[in-house]
SENUFI-974134 format. One record per atom (N, C-alpha, C): residue in three letters; y, z negated, x. Coordinates in steps of 0.001 Angstrom, whole numbers, padded with zeros to 6 digits, always signed. Layout:
REM residues N
ALAYZX/...
***
This chain:
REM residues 214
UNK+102035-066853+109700/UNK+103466-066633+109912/UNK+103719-065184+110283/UNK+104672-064830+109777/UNK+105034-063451+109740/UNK+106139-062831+111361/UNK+105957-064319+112117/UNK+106355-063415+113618/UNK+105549-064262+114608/UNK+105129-063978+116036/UNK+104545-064153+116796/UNK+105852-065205+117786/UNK+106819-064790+117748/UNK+107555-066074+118589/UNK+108658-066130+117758/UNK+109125-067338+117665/UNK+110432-067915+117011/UNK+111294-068608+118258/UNK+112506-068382+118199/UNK+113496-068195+119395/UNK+114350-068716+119237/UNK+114606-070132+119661/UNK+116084-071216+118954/UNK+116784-070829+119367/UNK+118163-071203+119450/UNK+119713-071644+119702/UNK+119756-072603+119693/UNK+120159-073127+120767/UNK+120006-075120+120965/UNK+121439-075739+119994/UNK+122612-075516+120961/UNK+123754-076293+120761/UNK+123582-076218+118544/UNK+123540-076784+117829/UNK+124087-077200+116700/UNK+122756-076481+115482/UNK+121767-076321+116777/UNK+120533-075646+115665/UNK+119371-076196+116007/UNK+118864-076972+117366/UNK+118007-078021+117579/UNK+118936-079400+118184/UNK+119818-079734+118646/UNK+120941-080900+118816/UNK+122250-080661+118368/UNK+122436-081692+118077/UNK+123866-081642+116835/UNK+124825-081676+117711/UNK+125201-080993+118880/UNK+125989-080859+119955/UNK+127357-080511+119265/UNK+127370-079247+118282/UNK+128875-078516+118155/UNK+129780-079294+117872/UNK+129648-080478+116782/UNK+130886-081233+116782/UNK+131656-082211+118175/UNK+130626-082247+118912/UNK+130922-083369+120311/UNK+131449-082542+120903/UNK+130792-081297+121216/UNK+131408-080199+122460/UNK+132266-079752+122422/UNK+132876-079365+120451/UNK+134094-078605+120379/UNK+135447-079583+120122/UNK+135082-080736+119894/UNK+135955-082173+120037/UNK+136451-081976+121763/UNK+135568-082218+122304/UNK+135959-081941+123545/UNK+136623-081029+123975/UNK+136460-079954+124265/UNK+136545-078289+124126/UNK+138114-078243+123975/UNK+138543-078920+122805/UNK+139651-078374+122427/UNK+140508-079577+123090/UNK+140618-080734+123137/UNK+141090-081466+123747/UNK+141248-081158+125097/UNK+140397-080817+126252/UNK+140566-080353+127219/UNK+141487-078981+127509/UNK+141469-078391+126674/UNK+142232-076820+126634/UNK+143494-077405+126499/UNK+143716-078304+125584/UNK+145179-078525+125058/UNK+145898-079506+126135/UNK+145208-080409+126886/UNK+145560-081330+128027/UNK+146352-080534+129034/UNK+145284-078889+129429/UNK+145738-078179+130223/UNK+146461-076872+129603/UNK+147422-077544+129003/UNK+148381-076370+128362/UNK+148057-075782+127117/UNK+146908-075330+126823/UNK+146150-074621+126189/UNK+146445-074693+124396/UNK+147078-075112+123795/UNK+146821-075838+122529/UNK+145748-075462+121996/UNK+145011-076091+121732/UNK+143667-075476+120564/UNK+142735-076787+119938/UNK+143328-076643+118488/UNK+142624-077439+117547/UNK+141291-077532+117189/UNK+140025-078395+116618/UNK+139092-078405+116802/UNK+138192-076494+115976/UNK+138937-077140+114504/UNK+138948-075631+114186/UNK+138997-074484+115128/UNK+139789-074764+115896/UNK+140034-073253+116569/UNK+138508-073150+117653/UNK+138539-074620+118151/UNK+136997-074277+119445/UNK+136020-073657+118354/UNK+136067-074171+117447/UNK+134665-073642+116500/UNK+134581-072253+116421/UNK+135804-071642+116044/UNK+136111-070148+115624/UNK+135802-069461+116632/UNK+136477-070183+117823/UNK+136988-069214+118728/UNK+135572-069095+120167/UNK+135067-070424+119913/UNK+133965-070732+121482/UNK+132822-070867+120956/UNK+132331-071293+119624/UNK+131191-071688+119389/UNK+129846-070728+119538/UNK+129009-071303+120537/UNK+127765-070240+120848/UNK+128369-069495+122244/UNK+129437-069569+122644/UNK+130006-068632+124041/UNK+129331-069318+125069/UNK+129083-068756+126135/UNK+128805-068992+127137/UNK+129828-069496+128221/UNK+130203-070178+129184/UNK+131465-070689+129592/UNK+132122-069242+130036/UNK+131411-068377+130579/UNK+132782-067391+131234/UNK+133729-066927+130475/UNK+133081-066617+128902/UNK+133623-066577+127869/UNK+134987-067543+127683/UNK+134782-068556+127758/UNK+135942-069406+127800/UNK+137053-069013+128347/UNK+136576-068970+130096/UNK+137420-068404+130695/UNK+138200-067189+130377/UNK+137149-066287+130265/UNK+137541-064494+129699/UNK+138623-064556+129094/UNK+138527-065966+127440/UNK+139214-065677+126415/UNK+140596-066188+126694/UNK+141040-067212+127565/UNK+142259-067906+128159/UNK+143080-066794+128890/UNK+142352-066059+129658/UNK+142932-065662+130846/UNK+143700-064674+130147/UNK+142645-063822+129104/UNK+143369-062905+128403/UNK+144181-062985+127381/UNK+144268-064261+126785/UNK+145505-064759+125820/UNK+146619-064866+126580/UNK+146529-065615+128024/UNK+147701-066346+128439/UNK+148077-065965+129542/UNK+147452-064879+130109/UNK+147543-064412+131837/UNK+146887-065412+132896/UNK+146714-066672+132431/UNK+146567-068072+133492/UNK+145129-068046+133260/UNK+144324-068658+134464/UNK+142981-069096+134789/UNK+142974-070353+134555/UNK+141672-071075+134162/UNK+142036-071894+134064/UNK+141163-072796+134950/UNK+141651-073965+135595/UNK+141626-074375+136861/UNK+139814-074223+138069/UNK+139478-074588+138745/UNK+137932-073914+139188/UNK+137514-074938+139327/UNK+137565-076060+138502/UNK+136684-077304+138659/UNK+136536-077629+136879/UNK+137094-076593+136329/UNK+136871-076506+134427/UNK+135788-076889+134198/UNK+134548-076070+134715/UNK+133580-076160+133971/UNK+132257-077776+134748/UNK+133274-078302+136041/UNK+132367-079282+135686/UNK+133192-080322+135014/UNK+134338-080141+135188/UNK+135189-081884+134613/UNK+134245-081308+132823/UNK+134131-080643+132733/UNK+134133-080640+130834/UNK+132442-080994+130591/UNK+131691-080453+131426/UNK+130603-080779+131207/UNK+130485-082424+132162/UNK+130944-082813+132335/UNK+130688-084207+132943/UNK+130958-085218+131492/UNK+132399-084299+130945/UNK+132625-085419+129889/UNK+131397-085302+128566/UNK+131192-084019+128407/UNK+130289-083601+127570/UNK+128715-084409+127815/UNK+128444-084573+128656/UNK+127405-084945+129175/UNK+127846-086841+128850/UNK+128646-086981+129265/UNK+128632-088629+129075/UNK+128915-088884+127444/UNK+129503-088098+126925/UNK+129900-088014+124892/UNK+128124-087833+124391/UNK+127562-087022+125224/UNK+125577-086937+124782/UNK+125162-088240+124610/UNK+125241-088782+125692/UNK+124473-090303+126174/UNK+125030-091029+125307/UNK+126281-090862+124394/UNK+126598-091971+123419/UNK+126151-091560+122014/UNK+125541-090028+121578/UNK+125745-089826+120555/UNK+125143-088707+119878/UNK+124246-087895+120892/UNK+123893-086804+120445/UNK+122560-087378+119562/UNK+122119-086711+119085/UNK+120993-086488+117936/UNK+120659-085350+117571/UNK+119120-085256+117694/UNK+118772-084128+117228/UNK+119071-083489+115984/UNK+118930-082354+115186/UNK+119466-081792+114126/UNK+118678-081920+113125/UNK+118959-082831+112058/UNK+118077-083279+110997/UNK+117060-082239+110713/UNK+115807-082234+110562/UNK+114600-081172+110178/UNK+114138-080877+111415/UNK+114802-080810+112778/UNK+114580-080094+114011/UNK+113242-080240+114009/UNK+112903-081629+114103/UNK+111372-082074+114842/UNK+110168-081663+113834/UNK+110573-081716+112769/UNK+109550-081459+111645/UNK+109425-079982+111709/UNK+109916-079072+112537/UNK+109928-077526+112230/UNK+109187-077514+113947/UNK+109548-078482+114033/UNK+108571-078234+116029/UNK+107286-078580+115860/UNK+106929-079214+114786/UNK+105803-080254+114761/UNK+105026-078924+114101/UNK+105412-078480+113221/UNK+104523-077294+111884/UNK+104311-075920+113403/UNK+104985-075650+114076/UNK+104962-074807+115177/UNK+104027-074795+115885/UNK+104307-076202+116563/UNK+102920-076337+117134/UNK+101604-076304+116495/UNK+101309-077188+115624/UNK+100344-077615+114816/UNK+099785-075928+114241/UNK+100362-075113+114122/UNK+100138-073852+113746/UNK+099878-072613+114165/UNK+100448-073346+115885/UNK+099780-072283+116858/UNK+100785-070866+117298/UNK+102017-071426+116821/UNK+103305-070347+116749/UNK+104061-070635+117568/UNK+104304-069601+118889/UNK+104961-069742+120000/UNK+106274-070092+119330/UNK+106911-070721+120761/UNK+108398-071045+120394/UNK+109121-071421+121800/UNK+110386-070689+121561/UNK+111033-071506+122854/UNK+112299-071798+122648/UNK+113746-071775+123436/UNK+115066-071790+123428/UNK+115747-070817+124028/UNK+116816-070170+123629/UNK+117591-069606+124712/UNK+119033-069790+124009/UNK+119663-070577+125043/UNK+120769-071150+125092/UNK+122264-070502+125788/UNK+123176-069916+125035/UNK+124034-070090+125756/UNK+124888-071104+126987/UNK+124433-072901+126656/UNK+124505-073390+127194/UNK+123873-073474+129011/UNK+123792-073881+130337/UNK+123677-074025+131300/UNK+121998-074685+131358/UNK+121384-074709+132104/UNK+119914-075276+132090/UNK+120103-076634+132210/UNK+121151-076559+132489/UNK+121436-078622+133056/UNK+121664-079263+131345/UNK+122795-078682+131021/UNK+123308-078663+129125/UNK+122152-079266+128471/UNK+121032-078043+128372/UNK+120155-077969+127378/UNK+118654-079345+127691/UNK+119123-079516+129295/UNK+117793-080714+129790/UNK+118181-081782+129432/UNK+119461-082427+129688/UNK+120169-083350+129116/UNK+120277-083383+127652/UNK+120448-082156+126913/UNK+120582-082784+125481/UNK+119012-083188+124924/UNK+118229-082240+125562/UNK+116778-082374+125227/UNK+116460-083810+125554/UNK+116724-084251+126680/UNK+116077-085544+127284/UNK+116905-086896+126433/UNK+118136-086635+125822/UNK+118517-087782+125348/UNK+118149-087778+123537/UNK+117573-086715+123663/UNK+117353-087126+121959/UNK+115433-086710+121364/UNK+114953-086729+122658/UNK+113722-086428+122772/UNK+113123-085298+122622/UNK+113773-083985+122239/UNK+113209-082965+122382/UNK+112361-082872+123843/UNK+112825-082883+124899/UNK+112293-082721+125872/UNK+110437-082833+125713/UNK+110030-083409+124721/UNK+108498-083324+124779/UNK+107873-082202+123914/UNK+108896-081450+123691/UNK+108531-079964+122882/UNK+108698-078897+123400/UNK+109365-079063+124964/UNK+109772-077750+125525/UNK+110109-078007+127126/UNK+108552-077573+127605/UNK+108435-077288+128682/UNK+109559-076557+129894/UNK+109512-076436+130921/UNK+110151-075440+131774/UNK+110206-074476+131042/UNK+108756-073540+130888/UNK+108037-072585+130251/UNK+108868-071577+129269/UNK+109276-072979+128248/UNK+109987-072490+127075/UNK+111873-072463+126980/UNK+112406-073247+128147/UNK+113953-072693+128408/UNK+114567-071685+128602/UNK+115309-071228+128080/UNK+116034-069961+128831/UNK+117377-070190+128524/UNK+118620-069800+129407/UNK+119439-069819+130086/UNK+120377-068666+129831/UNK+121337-068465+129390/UNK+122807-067490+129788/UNK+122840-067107+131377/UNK+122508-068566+132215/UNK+122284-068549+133873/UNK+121461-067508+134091/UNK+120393-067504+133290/UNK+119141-066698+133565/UNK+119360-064868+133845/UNK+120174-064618+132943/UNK+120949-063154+132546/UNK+122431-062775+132851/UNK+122825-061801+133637/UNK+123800-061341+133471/UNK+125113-061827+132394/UNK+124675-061062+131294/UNK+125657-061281+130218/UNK+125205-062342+128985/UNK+126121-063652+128683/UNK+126089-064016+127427/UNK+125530-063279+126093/UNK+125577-064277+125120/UNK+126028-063729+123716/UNK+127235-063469+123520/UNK+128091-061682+123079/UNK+127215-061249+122023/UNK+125744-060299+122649/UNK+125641-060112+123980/UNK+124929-059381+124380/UNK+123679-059645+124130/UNK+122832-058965+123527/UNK+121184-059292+123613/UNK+120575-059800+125370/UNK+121182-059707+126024/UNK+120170-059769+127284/UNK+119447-061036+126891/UNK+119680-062232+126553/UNK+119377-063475+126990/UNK+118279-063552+125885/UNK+117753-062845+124947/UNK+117217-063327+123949/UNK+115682-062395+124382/UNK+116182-060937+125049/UNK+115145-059850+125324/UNK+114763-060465+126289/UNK+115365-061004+127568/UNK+114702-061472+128506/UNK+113787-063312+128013/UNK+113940-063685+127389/UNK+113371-064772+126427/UNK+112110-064257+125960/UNK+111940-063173+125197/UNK+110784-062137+124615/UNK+110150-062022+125603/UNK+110616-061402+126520/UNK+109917-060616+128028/UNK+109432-062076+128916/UNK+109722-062579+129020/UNK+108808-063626+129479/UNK+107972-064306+128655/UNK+108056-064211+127722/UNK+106839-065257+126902/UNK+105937-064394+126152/UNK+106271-062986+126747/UNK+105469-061607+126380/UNK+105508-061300+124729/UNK+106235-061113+123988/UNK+105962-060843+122855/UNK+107259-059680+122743/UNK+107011-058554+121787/UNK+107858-057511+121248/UNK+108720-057815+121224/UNK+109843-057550+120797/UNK+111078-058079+120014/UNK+110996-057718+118603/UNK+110488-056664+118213/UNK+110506-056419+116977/UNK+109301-057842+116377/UNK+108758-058365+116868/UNK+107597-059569+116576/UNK+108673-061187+116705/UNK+109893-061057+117213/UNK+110776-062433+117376/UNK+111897-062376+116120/UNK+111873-063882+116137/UNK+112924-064148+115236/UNK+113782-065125+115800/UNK+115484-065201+115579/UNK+115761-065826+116457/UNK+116593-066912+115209/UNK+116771-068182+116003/UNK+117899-069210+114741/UNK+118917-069407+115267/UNK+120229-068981+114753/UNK+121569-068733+114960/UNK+121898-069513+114077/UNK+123070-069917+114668/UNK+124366-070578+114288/UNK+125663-070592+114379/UNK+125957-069372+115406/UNK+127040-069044+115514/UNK+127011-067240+115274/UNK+128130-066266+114842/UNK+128236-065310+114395/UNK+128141-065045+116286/UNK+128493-064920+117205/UNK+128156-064191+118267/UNK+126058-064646+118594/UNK+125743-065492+118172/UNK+124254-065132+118581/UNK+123644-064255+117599/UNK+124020-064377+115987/UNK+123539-063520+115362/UNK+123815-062118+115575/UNK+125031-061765+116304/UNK+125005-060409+116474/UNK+124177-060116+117613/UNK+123902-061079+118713/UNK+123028-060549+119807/UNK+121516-060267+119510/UNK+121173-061181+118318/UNK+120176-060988+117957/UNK+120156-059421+117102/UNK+120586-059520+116041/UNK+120785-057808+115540/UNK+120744-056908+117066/UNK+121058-056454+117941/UNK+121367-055978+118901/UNK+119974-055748+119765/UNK+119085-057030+119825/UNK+118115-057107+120655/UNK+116761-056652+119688/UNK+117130-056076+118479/UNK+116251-055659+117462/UNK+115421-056932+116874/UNK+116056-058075+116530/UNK+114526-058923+116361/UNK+115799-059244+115022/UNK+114925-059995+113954/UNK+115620-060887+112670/UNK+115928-061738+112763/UNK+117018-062592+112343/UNK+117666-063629+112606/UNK+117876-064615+111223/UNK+117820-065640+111487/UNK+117597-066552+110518/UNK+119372-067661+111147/UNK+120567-067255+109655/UNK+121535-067733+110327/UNK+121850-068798+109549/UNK+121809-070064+110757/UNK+121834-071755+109786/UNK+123327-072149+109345/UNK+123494-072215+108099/UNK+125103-072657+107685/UNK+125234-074167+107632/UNK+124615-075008+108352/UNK+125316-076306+108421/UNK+126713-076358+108724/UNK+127381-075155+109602/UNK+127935-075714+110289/UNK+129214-074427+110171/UNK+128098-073319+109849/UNK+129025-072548+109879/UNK+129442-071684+108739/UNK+130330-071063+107941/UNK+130342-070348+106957/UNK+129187-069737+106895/UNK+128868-069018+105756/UNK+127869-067548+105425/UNK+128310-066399+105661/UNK+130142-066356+105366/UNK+130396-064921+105390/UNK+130598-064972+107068/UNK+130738-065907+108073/UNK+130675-065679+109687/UNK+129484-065148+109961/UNK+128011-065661+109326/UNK+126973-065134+110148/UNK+126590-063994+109129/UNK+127164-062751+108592/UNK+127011-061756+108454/UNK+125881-060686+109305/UNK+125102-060011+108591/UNK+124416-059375+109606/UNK+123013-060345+109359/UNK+123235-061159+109438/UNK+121440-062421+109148/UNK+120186-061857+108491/UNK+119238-061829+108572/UNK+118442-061551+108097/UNK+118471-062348+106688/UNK+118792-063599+107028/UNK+118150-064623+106109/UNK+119161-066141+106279/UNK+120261-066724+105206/UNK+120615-067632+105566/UNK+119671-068847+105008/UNK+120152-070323+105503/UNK+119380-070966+105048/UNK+120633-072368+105810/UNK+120429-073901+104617/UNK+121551-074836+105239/UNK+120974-075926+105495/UNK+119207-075541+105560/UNK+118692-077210+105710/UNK+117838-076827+107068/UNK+117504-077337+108047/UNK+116446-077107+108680/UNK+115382-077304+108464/UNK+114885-078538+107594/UNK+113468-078675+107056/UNK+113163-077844+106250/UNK+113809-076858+106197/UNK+113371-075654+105504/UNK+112839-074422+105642/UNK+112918-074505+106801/UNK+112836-072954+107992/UNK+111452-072806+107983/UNK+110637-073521+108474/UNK+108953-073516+108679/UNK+108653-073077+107489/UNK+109357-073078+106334/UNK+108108-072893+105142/UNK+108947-070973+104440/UNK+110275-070967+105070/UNK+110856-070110+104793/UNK+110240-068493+105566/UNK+110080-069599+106899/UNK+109149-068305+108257/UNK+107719-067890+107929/UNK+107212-068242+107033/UNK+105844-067639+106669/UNK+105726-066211+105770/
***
């Protein structure tokens, strides 16, 4: 294989989270004033980190939005998992060739460490990814689009960046990735081609990636 660590994006690139979260997402915004259609969470949140959320409200509308946001949404999010999440067709078969091959791998998630244990634990990832291999938005300063979360991902599991590749799915991780110098492999299940601009490499199946990364 032609890189030494490969570097997921959880939400909608190892668990099929984006349609549950941004169902939610937008329903909750619009309850509290907010109008925003599912389309729009996709456009507008997908891959953000929550402050982001906040950031983007406050500065559309002048208003905050309330300081118990981010658990009422992840409570509901979290109970919509337990009915429904599933891993992302190909996911496991691209974890399985990883291992079996001796090719580091981990996550770094815009999502919260709690987010990513829960989605892991209800759809069984959790037996592919240690403590070891999580990483966190929590972990770093700044979200995506910022590289921090992906360099500090590298920097602990010791490998270059110019040696990582990361799998995006939303146009703000692919730009963090461009940013943090490593290649990015951007998955269009979900999202246009012309959004993840900048990609090294698109691709719309996941059982495809392992044989694409060599």
């Amino acid at each position: 294989m032609r890189y030494d660590l490969v570097i997921f994006d959880n939400d909608g690139v190892l668990v099929d989270s984006e349609p549950i979260s941004n169902r939610l997402l937008a329903g909750y915004l619009t309850e509290l004033g907010h109008p925003t259609s599912y389309e729009d969470s996709i456009r507008d949140y997908m891959g953000s980190a929550m402050h982001r959320i906040h950031d983007l409200i406050e500065e559309r509308t002048g208003e905050r939005l309330p300081e118990d946001f981010d658990d009422v949404f992840h409570g509901r999010v979290f109970a919509a998992f337990e009915r429904e999440l599933k891993p992302v067709a190909g996911a496991v078969g691209v974890l399985e060739k990883l291992a079996a091959d001796g090719v580091s791998y981990c996550v770094a998630s815009s999502g919260s460490h709690e987010r990513i244990r829960v989605g892991h634990r209800t759809t069984g990832l959790d037996r592919w990814f240690e403590e070891a291999r999580i990483f966190s938005s929590q972990d770093v300063g700044r979200g995506k689009p910022a590289p921090d979360l992906f360099l500090y991902a590298a920097e602990r599991m010791g490998v270059a960046p110019e040696r990582c590749v990361v799998v995006e799915d939303s146009p703000l991780g692919v730009r963090a990735a461009v940013v943090a110098g490593m290649d990015v492999y951007g998955f269009t299940a979900m999202t246009p081609a012309d959004r993840l601009a900048g990609a090294t490499q698109l691709f719309s199946d996941m059982g495809e990636l392992a044989d694409l990364l060599v």
